[in-house]
Chimera marker file (.cmm) of the C-alpha trace (Angstrom):
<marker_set name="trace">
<marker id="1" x="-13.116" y="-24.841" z="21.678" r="1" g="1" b="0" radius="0.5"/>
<marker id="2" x="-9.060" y="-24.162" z="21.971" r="1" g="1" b="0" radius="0.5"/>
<marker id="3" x="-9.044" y="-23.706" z="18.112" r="1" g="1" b="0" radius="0.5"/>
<marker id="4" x="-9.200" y="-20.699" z="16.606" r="1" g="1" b="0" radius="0.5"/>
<marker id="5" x="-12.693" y="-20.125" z="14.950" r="1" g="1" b="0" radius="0.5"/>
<marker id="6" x="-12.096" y="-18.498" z="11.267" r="1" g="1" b="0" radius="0.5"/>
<marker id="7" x="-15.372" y="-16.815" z="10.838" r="1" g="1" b="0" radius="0.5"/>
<marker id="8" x="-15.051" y="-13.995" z="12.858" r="1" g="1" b="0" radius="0.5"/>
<marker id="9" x="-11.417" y="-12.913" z="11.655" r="1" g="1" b="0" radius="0.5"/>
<marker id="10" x="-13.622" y="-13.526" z="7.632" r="1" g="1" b="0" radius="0.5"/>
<marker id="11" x="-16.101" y="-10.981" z="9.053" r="1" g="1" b="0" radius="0.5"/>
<marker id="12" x="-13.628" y="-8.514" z="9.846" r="1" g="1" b="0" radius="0.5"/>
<marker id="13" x="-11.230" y="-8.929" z="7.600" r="1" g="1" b="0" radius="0.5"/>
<marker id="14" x="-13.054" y="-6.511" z="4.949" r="1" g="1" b="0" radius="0.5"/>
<marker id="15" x="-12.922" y="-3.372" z="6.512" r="1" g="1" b="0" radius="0.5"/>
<marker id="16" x="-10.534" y="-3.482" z="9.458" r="1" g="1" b="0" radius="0.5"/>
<marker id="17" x="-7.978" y="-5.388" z="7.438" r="1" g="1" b="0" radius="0.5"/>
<marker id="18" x="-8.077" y="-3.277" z="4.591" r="1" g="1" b="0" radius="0.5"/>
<marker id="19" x="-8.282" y="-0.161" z="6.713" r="1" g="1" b="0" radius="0.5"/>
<marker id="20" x="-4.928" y="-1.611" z="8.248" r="1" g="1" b="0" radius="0.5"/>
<marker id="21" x="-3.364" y="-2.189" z="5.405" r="1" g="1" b="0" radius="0.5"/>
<marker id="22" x="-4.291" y="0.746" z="3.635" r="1" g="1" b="0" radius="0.5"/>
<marker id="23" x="-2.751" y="2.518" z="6.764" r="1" g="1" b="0" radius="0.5"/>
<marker id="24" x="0.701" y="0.347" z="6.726" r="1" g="1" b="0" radius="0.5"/>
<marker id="25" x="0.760" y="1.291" z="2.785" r="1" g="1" b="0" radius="0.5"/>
<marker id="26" x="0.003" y="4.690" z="3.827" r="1" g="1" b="0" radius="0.5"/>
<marker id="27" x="3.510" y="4.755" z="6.309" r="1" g="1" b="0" radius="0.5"/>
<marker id="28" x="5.706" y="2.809" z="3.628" r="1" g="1" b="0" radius="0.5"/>
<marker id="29" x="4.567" y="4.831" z="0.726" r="1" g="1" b="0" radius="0.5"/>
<marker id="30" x="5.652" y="8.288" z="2.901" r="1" g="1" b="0" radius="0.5"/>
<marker id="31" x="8.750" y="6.758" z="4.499" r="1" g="1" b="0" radius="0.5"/>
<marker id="32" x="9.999" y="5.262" z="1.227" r="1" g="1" b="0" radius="0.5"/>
<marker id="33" x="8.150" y="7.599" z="-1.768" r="1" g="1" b="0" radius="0.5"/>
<marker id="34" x="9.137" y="10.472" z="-0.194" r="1" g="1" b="0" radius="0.5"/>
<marker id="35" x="13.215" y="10.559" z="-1.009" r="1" g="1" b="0" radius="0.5"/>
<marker id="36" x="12.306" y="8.588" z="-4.476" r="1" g="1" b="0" radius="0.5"/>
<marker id="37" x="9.592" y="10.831" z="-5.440" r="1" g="1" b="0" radius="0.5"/>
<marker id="38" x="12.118" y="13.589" z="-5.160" r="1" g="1" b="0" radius="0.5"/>
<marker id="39" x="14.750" y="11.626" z="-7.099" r="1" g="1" b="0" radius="0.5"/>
<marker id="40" x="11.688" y="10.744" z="-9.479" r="1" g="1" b="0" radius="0.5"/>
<marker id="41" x="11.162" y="15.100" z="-9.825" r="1" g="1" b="0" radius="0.5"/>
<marker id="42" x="14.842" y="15.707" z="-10.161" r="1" g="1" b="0" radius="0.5"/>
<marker id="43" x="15.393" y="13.407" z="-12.819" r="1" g="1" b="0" radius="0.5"/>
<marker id="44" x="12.443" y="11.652" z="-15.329" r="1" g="1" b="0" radius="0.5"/>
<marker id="45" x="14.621" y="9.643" z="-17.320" r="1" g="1" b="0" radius="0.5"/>
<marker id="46" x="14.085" y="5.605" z="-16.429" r="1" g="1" b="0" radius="0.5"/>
<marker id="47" x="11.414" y="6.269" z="-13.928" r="1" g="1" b="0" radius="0.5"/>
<marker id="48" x="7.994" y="5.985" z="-15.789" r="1" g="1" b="0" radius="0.5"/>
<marker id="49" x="7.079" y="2.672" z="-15.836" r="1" g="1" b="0" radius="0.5"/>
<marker id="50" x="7.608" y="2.509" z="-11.849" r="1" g="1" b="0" radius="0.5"/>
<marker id="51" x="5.679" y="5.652" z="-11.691" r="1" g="1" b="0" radius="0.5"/>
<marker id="52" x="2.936" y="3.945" z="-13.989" r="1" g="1" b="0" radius="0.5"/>
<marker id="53" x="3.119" y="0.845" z="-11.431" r="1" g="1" b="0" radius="0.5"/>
<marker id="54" x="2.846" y="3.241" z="-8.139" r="1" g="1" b="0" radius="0.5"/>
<marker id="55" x="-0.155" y="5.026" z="-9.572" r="1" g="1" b="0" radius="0.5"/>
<marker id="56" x="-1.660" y="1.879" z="-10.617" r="1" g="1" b="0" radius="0.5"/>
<marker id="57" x="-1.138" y="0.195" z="-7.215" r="1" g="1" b="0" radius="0.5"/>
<marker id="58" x="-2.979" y="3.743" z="-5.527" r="1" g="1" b="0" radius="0.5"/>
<marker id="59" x="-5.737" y="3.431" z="-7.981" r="1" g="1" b="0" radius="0.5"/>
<marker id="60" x="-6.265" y="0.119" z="-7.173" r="1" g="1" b="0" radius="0.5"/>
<marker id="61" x="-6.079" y="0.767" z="-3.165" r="1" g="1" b="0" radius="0.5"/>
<link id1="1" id2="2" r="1" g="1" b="0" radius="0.2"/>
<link id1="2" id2="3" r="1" g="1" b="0" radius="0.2"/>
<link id1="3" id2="4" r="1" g="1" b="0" radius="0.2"/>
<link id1="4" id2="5" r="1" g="1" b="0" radius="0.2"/>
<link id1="5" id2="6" r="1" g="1" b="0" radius="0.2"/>
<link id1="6" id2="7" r="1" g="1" b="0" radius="0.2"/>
<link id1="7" id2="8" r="1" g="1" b="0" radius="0.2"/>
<link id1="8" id2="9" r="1" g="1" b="0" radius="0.2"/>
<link id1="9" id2="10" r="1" g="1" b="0" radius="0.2"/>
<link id1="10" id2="11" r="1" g="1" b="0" radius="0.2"/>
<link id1="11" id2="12" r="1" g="1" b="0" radius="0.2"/>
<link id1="12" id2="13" r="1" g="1" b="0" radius="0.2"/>
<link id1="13" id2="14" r="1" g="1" b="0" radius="0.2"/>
<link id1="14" id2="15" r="1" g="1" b="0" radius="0.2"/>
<link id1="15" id2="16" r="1" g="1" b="0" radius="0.2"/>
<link id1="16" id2="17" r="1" g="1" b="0" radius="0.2"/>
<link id1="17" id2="18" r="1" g="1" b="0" radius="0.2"/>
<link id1="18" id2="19" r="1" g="1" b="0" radius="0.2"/>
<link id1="19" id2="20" r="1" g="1" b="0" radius="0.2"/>
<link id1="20" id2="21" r="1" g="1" b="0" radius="0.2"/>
<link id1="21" id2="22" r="1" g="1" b="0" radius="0.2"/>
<link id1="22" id2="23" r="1" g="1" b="0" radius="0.2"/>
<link id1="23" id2="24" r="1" g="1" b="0" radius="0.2"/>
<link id1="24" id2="25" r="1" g="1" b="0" radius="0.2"/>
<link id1="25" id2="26" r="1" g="1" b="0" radius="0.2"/>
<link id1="26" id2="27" r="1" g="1" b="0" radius="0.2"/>
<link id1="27" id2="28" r="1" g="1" b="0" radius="0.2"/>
<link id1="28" id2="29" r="1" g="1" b="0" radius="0.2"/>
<link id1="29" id2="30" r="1" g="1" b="0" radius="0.2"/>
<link id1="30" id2="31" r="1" g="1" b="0" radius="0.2"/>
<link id1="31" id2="32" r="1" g="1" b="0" radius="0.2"/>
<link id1="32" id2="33" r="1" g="1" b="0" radius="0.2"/>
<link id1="33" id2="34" r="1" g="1" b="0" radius="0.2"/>
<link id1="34" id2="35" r="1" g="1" b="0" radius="0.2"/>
<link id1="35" id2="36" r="1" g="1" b="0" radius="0.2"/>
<link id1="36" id2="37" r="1" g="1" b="0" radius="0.2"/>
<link id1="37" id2="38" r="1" g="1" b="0" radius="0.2"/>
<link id1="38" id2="39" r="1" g="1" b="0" radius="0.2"/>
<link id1="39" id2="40" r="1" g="1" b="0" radius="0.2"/>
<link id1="40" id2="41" r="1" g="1" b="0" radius="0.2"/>
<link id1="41" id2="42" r="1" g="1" b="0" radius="0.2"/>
<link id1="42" id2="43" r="1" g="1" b="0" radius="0.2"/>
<link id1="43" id2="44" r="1" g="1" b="0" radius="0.2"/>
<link id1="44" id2="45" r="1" g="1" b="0" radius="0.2"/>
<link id1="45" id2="46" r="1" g="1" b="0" radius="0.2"/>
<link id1="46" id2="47" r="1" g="1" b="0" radius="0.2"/>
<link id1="47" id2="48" r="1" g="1" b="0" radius="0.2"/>
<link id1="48" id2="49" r="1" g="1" b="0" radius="0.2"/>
<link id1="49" id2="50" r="1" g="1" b="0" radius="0.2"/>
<link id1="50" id2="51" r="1" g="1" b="0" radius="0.2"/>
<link id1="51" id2="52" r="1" g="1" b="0" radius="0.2"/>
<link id1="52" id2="53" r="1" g="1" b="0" radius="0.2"/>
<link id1="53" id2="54" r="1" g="1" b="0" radius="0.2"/>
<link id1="54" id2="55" r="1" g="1" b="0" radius="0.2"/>
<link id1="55" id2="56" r="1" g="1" b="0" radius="0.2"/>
<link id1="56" id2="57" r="1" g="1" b="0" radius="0.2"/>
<link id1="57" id2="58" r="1" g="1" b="0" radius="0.2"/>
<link id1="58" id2="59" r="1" g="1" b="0" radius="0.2"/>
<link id1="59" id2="60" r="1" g="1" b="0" radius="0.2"/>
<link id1="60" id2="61" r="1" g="1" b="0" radius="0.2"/>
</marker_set>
C-alpha cells in the first residue's frame, strides 16, 4: 500500500510527460537558442552541423 504503484505514472506518462517536456524544451530552446541563433545569423561558418542537429531534435519533438 505505502509503495508507489507504477501504473498510473505509465498511463500518464504519454501525454502529460511529453506535454511537459515538450514545454521545458520549449523554455531552454528560447532562453538558450535565442543569443546562439543570432550568433548562428551573424556568422554561418562552423555552425551547420549543430543547426542540422537542432532541426533534427525539433523534427523529432
Amino acid at each position: 500500500m505505502l509503495r508507489d504503484d507504477p501504473v498510473p505514472d505509465l498511463a500518464k506518462t504519454p501525454m502529460a510527460c511529453a506535454r511537459e517536456a515538450r514545454g521545458a524544451f520549449a523554455v531552454f530552446a528560447i532562453s538558450v537558442g535565442g543569443s546562439s541563433l543570432a550568433a548562428y545569423r551573424a556568422g554561418r561558418r562552423g555552425r551547420s552541423s549543430s543547426r542540422a542537429r537542432i532541426d533534427r531534435r525539433w523534427r523529432n519533438l
